[in-house]
N, C-alpha and C positions, 0 to 999 in steps of 0.2 A: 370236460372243460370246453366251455363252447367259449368265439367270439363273435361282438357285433359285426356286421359287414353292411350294413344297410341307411343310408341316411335321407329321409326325405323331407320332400316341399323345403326344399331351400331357394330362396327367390328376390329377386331383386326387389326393398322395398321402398323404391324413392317417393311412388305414387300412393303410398301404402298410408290409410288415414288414422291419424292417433287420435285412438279408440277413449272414450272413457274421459277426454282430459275437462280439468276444468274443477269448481268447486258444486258441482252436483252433491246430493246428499245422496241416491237410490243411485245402483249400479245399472247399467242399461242392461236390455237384452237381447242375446248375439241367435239370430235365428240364422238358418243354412242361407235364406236371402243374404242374410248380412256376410256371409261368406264366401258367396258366390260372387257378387259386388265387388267385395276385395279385390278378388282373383281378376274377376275383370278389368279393373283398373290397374295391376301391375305389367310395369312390362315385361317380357318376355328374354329381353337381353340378360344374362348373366357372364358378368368377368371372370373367368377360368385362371386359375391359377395353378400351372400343374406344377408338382416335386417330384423329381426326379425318382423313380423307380418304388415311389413309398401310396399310390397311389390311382385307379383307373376309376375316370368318368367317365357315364353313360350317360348322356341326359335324351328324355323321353319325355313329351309332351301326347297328356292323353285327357280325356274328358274329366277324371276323376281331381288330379292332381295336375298342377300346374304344370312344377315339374317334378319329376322323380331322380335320384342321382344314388347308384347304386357304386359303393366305394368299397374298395379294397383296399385294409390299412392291418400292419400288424403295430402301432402303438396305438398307445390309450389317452385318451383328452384328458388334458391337464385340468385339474378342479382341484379349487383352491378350496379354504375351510375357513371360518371365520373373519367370514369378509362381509363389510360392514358397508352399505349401500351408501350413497351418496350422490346427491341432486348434481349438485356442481358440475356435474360431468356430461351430463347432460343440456348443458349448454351451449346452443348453435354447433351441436351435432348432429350430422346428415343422417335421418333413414337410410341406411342402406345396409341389407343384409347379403354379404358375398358366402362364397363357399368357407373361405378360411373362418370368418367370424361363428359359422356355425359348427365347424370341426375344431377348433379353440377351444369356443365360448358356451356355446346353445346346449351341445350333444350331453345328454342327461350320463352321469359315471356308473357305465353297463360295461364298459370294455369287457369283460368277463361275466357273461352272462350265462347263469349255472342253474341246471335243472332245478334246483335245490332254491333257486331265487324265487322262480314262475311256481313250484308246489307251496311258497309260503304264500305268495301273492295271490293263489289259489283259495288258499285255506282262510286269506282274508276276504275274499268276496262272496266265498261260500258261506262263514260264520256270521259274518257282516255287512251285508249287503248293504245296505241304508245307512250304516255306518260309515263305510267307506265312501259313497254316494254324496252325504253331506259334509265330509272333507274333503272331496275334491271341488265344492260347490265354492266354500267357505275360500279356498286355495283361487279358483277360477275366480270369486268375486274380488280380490286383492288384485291379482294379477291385471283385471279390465278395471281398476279405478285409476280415476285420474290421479291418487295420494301413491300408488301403485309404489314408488321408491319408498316411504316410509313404510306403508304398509306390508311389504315383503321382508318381513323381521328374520322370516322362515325361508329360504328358497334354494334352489339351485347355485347351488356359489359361481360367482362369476370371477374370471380373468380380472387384472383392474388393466386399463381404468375401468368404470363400468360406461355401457355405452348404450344411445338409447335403439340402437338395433339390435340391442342384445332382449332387451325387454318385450320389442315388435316379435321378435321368432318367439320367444316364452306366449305370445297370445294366440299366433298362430297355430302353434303345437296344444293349446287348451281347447282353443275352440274346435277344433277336430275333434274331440273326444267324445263317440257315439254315447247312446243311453250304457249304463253301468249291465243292464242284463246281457246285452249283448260285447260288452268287453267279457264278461262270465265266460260266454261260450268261446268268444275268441280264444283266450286263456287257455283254457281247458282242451279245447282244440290242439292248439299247442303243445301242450303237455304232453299229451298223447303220440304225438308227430315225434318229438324231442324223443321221448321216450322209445319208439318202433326203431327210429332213424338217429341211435346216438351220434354218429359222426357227422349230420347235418349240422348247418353252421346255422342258429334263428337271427333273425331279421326282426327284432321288434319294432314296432313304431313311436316314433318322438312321447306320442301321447301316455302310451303306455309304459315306456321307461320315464316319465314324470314321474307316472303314478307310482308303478315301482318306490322311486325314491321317494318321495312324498308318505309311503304308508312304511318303510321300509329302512330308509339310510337316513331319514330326515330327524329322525329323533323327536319328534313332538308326538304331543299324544293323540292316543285314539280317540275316535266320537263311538260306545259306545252305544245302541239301538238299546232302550230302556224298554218291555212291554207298556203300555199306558195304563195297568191295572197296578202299577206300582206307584202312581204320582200319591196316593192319600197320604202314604209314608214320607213322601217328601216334604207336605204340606205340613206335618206334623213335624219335623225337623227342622226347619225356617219358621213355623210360625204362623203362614200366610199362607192365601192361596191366588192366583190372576185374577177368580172369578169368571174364570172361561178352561176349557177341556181345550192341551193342547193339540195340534195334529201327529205331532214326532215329538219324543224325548229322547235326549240324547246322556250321557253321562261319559263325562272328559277321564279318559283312565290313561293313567303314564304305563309307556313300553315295557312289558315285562313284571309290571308291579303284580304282587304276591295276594294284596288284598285293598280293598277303597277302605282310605283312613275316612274318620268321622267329619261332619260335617262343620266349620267352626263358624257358630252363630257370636257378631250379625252379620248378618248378609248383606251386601247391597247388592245393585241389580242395573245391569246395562238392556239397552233396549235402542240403540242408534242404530246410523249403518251399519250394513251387515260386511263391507269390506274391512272393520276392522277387525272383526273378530277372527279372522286365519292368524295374524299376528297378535291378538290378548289369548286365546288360547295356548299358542305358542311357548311363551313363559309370559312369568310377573311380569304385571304391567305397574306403573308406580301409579300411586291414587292420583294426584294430580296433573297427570296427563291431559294436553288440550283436546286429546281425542276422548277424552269419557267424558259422559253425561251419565253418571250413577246418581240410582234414585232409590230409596230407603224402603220402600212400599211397594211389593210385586205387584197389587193389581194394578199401582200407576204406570210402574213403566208396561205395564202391559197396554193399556190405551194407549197411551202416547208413544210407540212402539214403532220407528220407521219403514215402511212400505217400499221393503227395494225389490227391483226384477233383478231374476240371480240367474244364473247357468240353466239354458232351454230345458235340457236334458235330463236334468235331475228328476228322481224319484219322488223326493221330497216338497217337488213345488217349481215352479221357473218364478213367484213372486210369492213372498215370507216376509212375516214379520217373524224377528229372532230377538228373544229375551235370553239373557248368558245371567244365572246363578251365581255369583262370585261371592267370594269370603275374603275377608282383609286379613293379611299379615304382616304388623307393622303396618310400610307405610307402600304396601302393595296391593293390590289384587289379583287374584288368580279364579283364572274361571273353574267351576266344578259341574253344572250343570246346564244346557242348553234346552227351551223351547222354542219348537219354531208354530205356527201359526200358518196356514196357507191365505194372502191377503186376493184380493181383485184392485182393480186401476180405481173403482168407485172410493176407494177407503184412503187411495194417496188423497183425495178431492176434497177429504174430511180437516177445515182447518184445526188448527192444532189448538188454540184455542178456544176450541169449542171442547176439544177432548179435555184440555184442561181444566176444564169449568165442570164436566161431565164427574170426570175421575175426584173431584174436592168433592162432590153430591152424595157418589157413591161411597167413598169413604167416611162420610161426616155421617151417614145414615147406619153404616153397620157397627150395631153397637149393641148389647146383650137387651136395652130395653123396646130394642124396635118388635115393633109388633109384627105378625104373619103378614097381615096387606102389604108392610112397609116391606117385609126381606121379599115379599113378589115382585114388587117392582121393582128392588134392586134389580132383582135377575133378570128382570125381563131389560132392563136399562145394559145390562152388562151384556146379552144375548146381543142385542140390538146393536150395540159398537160393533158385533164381530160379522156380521149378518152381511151373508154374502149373495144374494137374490137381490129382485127387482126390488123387495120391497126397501134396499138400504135408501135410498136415494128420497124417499119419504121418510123415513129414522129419521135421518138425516136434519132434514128441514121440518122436522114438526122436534127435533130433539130440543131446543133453548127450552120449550114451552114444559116438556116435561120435564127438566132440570126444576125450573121455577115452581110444577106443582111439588115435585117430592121434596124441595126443599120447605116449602109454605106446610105441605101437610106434617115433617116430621118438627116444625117447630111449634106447630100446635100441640101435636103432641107430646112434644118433650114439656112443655111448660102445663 
């Protein structure tokens, strides 16, 4: 039975820029620039609050880390459970993150940190790599939106009130998180340490007791890595198909579940930003939510399919488009299957009403009497949306014209 003893980058955040705010639709992208910038601009000053005998700072400033603060405590941070986010509180309150608000509030629930923890969190990087990869993606994209209070349906339960310095450390502690192959070997590293050296006491870092809890105490489900040789079978379960081969499929499986129940057609089909989906994954979302835009026809929401930049780092992409599979029960939805799509900056460029006018062409033409020339140019129409080379940029501005001919040529031939 090991304890934490390690708590870092805790820092004063007055100068500290709120990231993400605002009513953007695509999530920005957090590069080591945009990090390094931070760190630059905060200061240096931290308010030390010591308790009496429960307690030793060290603080170190070094190239890597602003600062590093190395604590010695035998209790465990209080974390609360079913606590329900709230904007209000976030009212003309001051950035500023002290040491107490992070031994509080921030410190992810490791107090007891057991071999037995880092071998499941093991077991899930090894089985699931890409898995694991696009829920911390889907997590980190909630986290940097500016909706960030609703959107966080899932999170680390905070003290209340809730505070908006509670939120600045949650982005700090995300955006440090290396690429997911080399958290593997960290891990693993670990493990073995732990293991030689039982009576060592580990030191994880913020990022990685996240993730811990995230894949682990958070209770939401997994993103299952689907092979891509299994999408035909899906196709034939919904009905439909995008019209395009996606890059990553995923399949949403609850903790522990015994086997995937069936799929319950119909389907509708989200395709907005991508920071909603950590929380519609999360549980039932109610249909009428002002955050969905469900549309009935996969290959539409697959055009019209929002273009966000998402977590650097990831495997999956730093910029996706993500179409979420959902099945209605009652007067809910719940996600069952995710595609993501790898997008470029050319395709956010693409007005949306042109995809709209693209995506009525394309489905108005696929119909059992269409001829071989006609299903060629569907495809090649549907290629040409996703079409990530120099040539989009000409798709692009020669598309109205070929809208107008497949529409001219299949009404000829219809009649």
């Amino acid at each position: 039975m090991y304890r934490c003893s390690k708590i870092d980058n805790i820092c004063n955040l007055d100068s500290y820029p709120i990231l993400a705010r605002g009513p953007q639709t695509s999530n920005p992208q957090y590069s080591r620039s945009d990090v390094d910038l931070i760190e630059s601009e905060l200061s240096l000053t931290i308010e030390m609050e010591m308790e009496q005998d429960q307690q030793q700072l060290i603080v170190d400033k070094d190239a890597t880390s602003l600062i590093s603060i190395k604590r010695n405590s035998s209790g465990n941070s209080a974390w609360k459970k079913d606590f329900v986010l709230s904007e209000r509180h976030l009212e003309d309150e001051p950035v500023k993150l002290t040491q107490k608000v992070w031994q509080r509030d921030i410190r992810p629930p490791l107090g007891m940190w057991l071999v037995g923890d880092m071998e499941r969190l093991q077991e899930h990087l090894d089985e699931n790599l890409l898995g694991v990869d696009a829920k911390w993606m889907l997590f980190t994209s909630a986290v940097m939106s500016g909706r960030c209070i609703t959107m966080l349906k899932q999170c680390p339960p905070f003290n209340r009130p809730f505070s908006r310095s509670q939120i600045e450390a949650l982005r700090v502690a995300t955006i440090r998180m290396p690429v997911m192959t080399t958290v593997q070997r960290s891990v693993y590293q670990d493990l073995l340490f732990l293991t030689a050296e039982p009576a060592t006491e580990p030191e994880p870092e913020p990022h990685i007791s996240l993730l811990h809890w995230l894949l682990l105490k958070s209770k939401t489900p997994h993103l299952q890595h689907v092979p891509l040789s299994k999408l035909d079978s899906l196709w034939e379960q919904i009905g439909q198909n995008p019209g395009c081969r996606p890059d990553h499929f995923f399949r949403v499986e609850m903790p522990f579940a015994l086997s995937v129940p069936d799929l319950v057609r119909p389907c509708v089909f989200y395709s907005g930003p991508i920071d909603v989906l950590h929380s519609l994954i999360a549980g039932p979302i109610d249909l009428n939510s002002k955050y969905l835009e469900l549309h009935d026809s996969l290959i539409k929401a697959t055009f019209v399919s929002t273009v966000c930049a998402c977590w650097e780092n990831s495997l999956c992409g730093s910029t996706l488009r993500t179409v979420a599979i959902c099945e209605k029960r009652s007067s809910m939805v719940q996600v069952r299957y995710l595609l993501m799509f790898r997008g470029t900056e050319l395709e956010m460029s693409l007005p949306r009403e042109l995809r709209l006018e693209t995506v009525d062409v394309v489905v108005t033409s696929l119909s059992p009497q269409k001829s071989d020339k006609m299903n060629m140019w569907t495809n090649m129409l549907c290629k040409a949306l996703m079409e990530e080379g120099p040539m989009f940029g000409i798709v692009t501005a020669a598309l109205r014209d070929v809208c107008g001919f497949i529409r001219k040529h299949y009404s000829c031939n219809k009649h």
